[in-house]
C-alpha positions in Angstrom: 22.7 -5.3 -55.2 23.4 -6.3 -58.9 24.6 -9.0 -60.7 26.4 -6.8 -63.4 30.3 -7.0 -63.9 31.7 -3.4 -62.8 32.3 -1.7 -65.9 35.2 0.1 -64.6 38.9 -1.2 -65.1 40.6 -3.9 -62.7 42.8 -2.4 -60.3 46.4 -2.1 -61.0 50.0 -2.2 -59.3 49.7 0.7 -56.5 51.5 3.1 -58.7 48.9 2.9 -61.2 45.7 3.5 -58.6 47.1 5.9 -56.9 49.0 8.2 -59.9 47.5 6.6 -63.0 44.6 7.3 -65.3 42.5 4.8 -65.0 39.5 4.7 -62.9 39.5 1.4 -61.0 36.9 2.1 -57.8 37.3 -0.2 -54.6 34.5 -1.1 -53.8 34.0 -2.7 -50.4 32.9 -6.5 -49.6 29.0 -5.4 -50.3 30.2 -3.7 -53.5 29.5 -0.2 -52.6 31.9 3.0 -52.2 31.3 6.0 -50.0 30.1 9.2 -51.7 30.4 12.9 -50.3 28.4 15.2 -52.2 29.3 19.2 -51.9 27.7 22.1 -53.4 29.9 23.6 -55.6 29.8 26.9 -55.0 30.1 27.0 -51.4 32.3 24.0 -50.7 29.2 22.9 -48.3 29.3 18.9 -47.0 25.7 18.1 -48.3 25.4 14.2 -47.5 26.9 11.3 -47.4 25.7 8.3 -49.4 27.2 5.1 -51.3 27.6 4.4 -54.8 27.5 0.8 -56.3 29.2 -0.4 -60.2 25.7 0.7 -61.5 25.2 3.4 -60.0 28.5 5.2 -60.3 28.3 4.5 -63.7 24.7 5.8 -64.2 26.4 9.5 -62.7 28.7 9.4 -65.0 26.7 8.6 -67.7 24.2 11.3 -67.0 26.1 13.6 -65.2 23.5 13.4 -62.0 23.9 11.9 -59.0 22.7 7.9 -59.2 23.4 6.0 -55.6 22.6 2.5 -54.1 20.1 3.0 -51.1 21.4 0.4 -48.9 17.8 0.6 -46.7 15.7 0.3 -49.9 18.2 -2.0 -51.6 18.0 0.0 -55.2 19.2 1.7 -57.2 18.7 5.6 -56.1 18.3 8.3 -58.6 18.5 11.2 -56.4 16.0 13.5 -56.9 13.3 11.6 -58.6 10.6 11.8 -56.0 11.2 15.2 -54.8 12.8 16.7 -57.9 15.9 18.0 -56.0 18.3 17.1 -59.0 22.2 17.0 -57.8 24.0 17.9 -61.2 27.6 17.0 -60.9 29.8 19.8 -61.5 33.1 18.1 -60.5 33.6 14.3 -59.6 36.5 13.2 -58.4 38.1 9.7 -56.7 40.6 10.0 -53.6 44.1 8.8 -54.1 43.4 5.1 -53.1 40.3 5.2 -55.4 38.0 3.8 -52.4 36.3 7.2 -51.7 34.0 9.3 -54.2 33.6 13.4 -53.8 31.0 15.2 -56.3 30.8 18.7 -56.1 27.2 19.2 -57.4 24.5 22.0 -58.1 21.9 20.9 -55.9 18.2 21.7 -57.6 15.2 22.4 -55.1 17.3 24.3 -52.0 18.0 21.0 -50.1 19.3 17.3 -50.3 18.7 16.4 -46.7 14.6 14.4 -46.6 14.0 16.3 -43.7 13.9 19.3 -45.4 17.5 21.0 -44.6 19.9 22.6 -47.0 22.3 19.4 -46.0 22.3 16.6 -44.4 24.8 17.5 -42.0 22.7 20.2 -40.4 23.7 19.5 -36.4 26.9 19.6 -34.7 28.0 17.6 -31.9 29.4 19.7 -29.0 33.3 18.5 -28.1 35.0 17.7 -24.9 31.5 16.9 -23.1 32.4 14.5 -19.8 29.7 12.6 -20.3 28.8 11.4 -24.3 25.1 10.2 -22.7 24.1 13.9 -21.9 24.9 15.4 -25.0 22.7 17.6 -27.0 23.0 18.1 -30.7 23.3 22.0 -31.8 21.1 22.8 -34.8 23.7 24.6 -37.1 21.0 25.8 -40.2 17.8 27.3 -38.2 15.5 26.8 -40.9 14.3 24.4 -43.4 14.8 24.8 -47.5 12.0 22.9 -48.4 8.8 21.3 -46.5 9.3 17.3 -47.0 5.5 17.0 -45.9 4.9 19.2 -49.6 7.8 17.5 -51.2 7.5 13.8 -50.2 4.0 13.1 -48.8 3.8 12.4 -45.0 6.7 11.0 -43.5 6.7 8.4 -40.2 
């Protein structure tokens, strides 16, 4: 991932991660936190991705969403292929500090490269008998952005 010391201060006693002012992220062992993006006005799950030292830092910074793209092994400035800018509105850290939640304005109509509103655009149906037979429910009929347009072919 990167060689750079995390910027962000060493974790305290208990007390002073989970009440205190300082931000001191826990990262796991491959230096990366989970982050949950939202859209901000309608409280929306949009994805799901992870944030490194770096690129937590580069958010901040900029005030737009930076992650680590654990396929690509880079840093991840989301939006700067398809121009679908996430500008954080609120970003907050859970009480234990090892979870991330940005609420964000998301530019171009859709996060998900597929071309949904979110990421999160199926549901799994509950209390099925048998887990191998289940069918995923499509919960946003349509797309908010061709990818074919956005990203080039895909495959």
């Amino acid at each position: 991932m990167t060689d750079k010391a995390s910027p962000f201060s060493c974790r305290g006693t208990r007390n002073e991660i989970e009440e205190g002012t300082a931000l001191a992220p826990k990262f796991d062992r491959d230096g990366l936190i989970p982050a949950i993006a939202t859209d901000a006005q309608t409280g929306e799950v949009l994805m799901l991705a992870y944030m490194n030292a770096q690129s937590l830092a580069r958010t901040i910074a900029t005030g737009e969403a930076h992650y680590w793209s654990r396929s690509r092994g880079q840093l991840w400035h989301k939006g700067a292929t398809s121009g679908h800018i996430q500008t954080i509105v609120d970003l907050r850290i859970d009480c234990d500090q090892d979870a991330i939640w940005i609420k964000v304005e998301q530019g171009g109509g859709g996060c998900c490269h597929v071309g949904y509103k979110s990421c999160f655009f199926r549901s799994v149906p509950l209390k099925a008998r048998d887990p191998s037979g289940i069918k995923l429910e499509f919960r946003e009929s349509e797309k908010a952005f061709d990818p074919e347009k956005t990203y080039g072919k895909q495959g």
